[in-house]
Phi, psi and omega in degrees: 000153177219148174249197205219344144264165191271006186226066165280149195237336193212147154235124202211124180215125167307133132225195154354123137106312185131235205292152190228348141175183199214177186219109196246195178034048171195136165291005189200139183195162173245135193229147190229131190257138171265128193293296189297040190244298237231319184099161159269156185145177207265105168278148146279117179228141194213154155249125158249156168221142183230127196264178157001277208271358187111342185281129181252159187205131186256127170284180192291182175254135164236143204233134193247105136262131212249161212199084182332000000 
């Protein structure tokens, strides 16, 4: 994921159970998940990102089907 201002203070990415990790001070970041932390079965994964100054802004949901 990438945000698009330079003055992100948090990245923070949702799945199955809440946070599953965050990021700070960066506008971009690769989040790597180990699948068996989840299980199989159809997950929802989103990003917030919070800037500076306070404004938070959430991505779409994308649905993970994990597969034993």
């Amino acid at each position: 994921m990438a945000a698009i201002p330079n003055d992100v203070s948090l990245i923070t990415l949702f799945s199955t159970g809440g946070v599953l990790s965050t990021a700070s001070n960066t506008s971009s970041a690769v989040f790597q998940v180990n699948g068996t932390n989840l299980w199989a079965g159809l997950h929802p994964f989103y990003a917030t990102v919070v800037t500076a100054d306070g404004l938070q802004y959430r991505t779409q949901t994308q649905w993970i089907q994990l597969v034993p």
